[in-house]
C-alpha positions as CSV (number, residue, x, y, z in Angstrom):
1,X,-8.1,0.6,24.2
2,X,-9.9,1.1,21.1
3,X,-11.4,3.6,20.2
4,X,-15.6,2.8,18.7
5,X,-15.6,-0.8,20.4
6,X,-15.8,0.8,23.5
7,X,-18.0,3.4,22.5
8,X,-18.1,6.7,20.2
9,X,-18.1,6.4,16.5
10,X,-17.4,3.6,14.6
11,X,-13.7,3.2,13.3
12,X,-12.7,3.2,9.8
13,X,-10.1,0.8,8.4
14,X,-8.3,1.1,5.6
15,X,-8.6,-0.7,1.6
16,X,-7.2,-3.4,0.2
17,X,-3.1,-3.3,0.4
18,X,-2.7,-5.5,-2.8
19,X,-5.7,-3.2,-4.7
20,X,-3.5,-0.3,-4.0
21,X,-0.3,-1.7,-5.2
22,X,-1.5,-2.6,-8.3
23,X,-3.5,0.4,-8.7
24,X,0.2,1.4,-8.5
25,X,1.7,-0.7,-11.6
26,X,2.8,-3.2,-9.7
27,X,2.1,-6.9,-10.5
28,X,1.7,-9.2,-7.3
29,X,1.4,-13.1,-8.7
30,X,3.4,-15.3,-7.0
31,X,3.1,-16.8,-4.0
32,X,4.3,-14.3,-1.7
33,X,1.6,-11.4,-3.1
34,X,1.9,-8.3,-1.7
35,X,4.4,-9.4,0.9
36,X,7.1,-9.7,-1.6
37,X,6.9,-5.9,-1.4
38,X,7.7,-6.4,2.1
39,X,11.3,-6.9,0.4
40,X,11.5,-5.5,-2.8
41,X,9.6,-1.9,-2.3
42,X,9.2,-1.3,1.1
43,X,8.7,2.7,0.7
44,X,5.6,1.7,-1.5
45,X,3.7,-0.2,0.6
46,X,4.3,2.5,3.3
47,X,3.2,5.0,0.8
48,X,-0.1,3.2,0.4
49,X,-0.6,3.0,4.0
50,X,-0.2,6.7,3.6
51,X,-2.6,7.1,1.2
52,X,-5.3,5.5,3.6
53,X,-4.4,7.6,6.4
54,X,-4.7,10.7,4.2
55,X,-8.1,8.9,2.8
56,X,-9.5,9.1,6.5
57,X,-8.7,5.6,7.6
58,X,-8.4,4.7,11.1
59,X,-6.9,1.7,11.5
60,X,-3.8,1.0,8.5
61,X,-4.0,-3.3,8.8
62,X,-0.2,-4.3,8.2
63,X,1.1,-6.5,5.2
64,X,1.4,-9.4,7.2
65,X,-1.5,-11.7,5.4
66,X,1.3,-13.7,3.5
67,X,4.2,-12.6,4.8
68,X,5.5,-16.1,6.9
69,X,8.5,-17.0,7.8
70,X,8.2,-19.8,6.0
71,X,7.1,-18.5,2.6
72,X,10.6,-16.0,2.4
73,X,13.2,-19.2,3.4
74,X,11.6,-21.1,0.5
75,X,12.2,-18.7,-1.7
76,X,15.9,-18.2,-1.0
77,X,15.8,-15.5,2.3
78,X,18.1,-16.4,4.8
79,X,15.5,-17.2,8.4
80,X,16.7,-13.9,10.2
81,X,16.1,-12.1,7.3
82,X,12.9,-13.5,7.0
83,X,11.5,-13.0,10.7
84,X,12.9,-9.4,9.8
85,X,10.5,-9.0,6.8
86,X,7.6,-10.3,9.0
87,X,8.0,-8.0,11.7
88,X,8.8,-5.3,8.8
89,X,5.0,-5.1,8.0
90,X,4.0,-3.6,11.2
91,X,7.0,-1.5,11.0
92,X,5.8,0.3,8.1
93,X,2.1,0.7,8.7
94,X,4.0,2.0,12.6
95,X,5.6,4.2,11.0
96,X,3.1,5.8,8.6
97,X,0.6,6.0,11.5
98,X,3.2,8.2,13.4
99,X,4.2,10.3,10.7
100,X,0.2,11.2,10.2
101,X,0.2,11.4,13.9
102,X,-2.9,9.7,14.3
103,X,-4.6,6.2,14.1
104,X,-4.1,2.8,15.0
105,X,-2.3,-0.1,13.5
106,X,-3.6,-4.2,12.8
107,X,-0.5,-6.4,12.4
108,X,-2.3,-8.6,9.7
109,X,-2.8,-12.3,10.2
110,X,-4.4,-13.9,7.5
111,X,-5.3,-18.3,7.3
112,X,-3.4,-21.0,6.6
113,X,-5.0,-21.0,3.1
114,X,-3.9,-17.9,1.8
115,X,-0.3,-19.6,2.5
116,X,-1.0,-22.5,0.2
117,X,-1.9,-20.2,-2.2
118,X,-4.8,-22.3,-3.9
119,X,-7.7,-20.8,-2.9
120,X,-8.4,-22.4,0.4
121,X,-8.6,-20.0,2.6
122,X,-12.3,-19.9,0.7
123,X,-13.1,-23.3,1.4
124,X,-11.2,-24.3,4.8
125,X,-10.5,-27.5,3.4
126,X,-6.7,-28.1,5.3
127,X,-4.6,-30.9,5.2
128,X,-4.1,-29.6,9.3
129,X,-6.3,-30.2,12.3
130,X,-6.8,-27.5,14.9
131,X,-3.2,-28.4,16.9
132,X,-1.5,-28.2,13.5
133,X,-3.0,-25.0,12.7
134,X,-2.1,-23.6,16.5
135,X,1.4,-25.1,15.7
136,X,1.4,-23.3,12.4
137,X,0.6,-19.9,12.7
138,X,2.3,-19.6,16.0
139,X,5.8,-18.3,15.1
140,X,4.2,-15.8,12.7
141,X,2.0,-14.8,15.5
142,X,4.9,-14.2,18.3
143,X,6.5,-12.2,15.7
144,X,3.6,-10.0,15.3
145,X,2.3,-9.6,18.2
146,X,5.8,-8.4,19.4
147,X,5.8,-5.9,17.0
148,X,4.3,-3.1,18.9
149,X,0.6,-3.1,16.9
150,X,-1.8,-1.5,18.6
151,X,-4.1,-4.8,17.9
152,X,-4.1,-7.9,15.4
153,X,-6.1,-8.2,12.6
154,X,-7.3,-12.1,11.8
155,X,-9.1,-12.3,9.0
156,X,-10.2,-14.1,5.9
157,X,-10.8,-17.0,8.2
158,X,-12.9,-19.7,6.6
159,X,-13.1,-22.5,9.3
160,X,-13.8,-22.6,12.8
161,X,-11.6,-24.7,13.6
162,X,-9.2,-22.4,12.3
163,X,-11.0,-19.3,14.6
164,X,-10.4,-21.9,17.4
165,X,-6.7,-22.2,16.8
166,X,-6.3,-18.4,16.7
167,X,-8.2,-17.9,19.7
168,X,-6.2,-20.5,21.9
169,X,-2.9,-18.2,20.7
170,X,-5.1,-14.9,21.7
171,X,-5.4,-16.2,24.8
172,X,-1.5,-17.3,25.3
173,X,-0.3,-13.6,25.0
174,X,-1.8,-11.7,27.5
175,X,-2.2,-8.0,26.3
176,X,-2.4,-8.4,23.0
177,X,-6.1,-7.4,21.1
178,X,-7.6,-8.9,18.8
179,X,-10.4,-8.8,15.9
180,X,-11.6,-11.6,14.0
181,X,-13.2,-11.7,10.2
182,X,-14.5,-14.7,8.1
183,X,-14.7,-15.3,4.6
184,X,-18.0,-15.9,4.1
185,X,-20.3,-18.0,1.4
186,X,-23.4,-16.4,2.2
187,X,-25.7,-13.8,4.4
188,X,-25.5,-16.4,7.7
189,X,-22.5,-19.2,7.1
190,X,-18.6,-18.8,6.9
191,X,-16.7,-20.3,4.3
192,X,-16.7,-24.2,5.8
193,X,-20.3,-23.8,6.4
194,X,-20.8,-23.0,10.1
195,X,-23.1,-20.4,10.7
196,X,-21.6,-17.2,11.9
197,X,-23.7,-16.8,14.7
198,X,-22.3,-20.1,16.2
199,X,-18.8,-19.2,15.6
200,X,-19.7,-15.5,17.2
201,X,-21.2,-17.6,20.7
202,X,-18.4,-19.8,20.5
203,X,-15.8,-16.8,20.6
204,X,-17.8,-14.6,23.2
205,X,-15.8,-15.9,26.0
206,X,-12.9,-14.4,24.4
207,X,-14.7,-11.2,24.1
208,X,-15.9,-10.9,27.6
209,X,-12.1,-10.8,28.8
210,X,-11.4,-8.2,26.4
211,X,-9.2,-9.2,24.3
212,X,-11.6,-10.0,21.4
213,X,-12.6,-7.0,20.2
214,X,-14.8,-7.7,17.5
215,X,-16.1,-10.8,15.1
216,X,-17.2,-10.7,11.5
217,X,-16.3,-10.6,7.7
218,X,-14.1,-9.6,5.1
219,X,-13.3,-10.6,1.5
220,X,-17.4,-10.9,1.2
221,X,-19.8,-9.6,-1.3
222,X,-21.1,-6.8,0.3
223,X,-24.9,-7.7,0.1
224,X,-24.2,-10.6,2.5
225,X,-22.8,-8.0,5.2
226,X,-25.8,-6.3,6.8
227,X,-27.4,-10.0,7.8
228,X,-23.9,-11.2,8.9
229,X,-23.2,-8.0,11.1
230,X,-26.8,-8.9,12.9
231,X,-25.9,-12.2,13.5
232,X,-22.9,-11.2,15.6
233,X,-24.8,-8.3,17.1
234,X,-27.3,-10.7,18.3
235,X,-24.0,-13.0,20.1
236,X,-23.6,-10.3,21.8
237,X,-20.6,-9.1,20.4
238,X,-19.3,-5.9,18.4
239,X,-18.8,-6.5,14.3
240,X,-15.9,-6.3,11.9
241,X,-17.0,-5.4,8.4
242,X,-14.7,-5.0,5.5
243,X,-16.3,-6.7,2.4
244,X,-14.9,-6.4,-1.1
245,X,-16.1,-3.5,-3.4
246,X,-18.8,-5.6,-4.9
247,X,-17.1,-6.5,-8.2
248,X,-17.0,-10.3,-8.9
249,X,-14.1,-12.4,-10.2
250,X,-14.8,-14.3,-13.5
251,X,-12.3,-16.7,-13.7
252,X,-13.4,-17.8,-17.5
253,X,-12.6,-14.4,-19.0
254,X,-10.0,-14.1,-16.5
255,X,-11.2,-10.1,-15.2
256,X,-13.7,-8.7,-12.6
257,X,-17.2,-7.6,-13.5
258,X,-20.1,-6.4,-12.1
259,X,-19.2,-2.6,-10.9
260,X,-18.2,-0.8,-7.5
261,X,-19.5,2.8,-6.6
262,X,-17.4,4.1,-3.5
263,X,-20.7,6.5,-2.6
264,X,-23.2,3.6,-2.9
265,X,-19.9,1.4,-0.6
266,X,-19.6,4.5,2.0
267,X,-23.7,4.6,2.1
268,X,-23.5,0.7,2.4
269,X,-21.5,1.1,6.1
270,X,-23.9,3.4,7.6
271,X,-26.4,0.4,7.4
272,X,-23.5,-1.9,8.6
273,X,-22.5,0.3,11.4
274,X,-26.2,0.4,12.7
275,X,-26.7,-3.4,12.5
276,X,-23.9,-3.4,14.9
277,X,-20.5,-2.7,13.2
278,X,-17.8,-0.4,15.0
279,X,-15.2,-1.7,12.5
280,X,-16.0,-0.9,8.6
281,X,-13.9,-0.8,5.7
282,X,-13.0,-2.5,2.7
283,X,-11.2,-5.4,1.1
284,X,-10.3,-6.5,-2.2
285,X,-11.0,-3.9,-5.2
286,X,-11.7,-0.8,-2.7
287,X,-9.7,1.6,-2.6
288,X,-8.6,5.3,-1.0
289,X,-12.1,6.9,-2.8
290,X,-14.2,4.3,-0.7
291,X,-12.7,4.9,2.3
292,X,-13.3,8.4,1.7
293,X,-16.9,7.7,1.2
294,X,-17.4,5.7,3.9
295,X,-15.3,8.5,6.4
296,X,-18.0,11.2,4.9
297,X,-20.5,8.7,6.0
298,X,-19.7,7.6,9.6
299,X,-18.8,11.3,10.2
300,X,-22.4,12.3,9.2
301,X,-24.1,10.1,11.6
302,X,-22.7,12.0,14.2
């Protein structure tokens, strides 16, 4: 079904949505992030997915990692309108793709944490075990998957209990694909601390049946990636790498530091893709220039 996890090239996915918005003027604070855009300015989120496409993205990943049914009611959206806005994400991102006339599109799932909106979803530390997590994300989940995505994107996972949950609603829809990527604390653990490689066996099963099609990380300093990528290589299993540009967040002076070089990021995925990725992209702070790079790149290896 897709294209590089069965063989071929690797794919590339897009940059980060909420980058590109505010590389657009737009401020996204709040609770609601990038999916209040989902309401408010729906032909600009579809005009980033464009920019992607055009970029030489593969895959567009939907504006779904906030958007809950949930988080809209509370803030004054009727519940139809809300499930609306949900399934709205993968509308857009459909809609680009088909207008480009190529490519896939990842209804995005992201964790409970990025819900809570305090920073959790780095951490996994949940006030819900794994049944409350299954129980929580599943009404967001029905709606995407019934979307008409080509495949679902679940990522910034920090737990594995939280991978578990996911996994036990993967395999209630038959059909439906699936990739998986972890926030990560260092070259071999996830966020809670569970080595990736564990969490990689544990999902195989998953993978066998074919409806995982690949495991590893996002929203991760790049410089972790090439260990983590092995260690889900060495599972067995096909890799998922979107780490962020390589800028840090210094929360004192309240701005990012350190720099990000979309040629050095593009050269980057060449080493990820032959450590075993057949997903690369990036997350926060990349934007249409890296995927550029990074196209340039995977198209050179061939």
């Amino acid at each position: 079904m897709v294209r590089g996890v069965v063989g071929g090239r690797p794919l590339v996915l897009d940059g980060g949505l909420a980058t590109r918005l505010e590389a657009y003027g737009r401020d996204l604070g709040g609770g609601l992030w990038s999916a209040r855009l989902l309401a408010e300015e729906p032909e600009l989120v579809s005009r980033v997915h464009r920019d992607y496409f055009e970029a030489g993205a593969d895959v567009a990943i939907a504006a779904g990692y906030q958007a809950t049914v949930a988080a809209f009611t509370a803030r004054g959206f009727g519940e139809a309108e809300a499930r609306a806005l949900v399934v709205r994400s993968v509308e857009l991102a459909r809609a680009e793709r088909d207008a480009f006339g190529a490519g896939l599109v990842a209804a995005g799932v992201g964790p409970y944490g990025a819900a809570r909106a305090d920073g959790s979803e780095y951490t996994g530390d949940y006030d819900l075990d794994e049944d409350g997590l299954v129980r929580w994300h599943r009404e967001r989940w029905e709606l995407l998957t019934g979307a008409g995505a080509d495949l679902v994107a679940c990522e910034t996972i920090p737990s594995l209990d939280e991978a578990r949950a996911l996994a036990r609603l993967l395999g209630e829809t038959p059909g439906v694909r699936a990739w998986m990527s972890f926030s990560c604390v260092d070259g071999a653990r996830i966020s809670d601390g569970t080595p990736l490689a564990e969490v990689a066996r544990e999902l195989a099963p998953w993978h066998a049946d074919g409806r995982l099609v690949a495991v590893g990380v996002n929203c991760t300093a790049p410089g972790f990636v090439p260990s983590l990528v092995r260690a889900v290589a060495a599972a067995g299993l096909p890799a998922v790498a979107y780490p962020n540009s390589g800028e840090a967040w210094d929360a004192r002076r309240g701005r990012w530091t350190g720099t990000s070089d979309p040629e050095e990021f593009g050269a980057a995925a060449v080493g990820w893709c032959a450590a075993g990725a057949v997903l690369v992209g990036g997350c926060c702070r990349t934007g249409p220039e890296h995927v550029r790079a990074i196209r340039a790149r995977v198209d050179g290896m061939f």
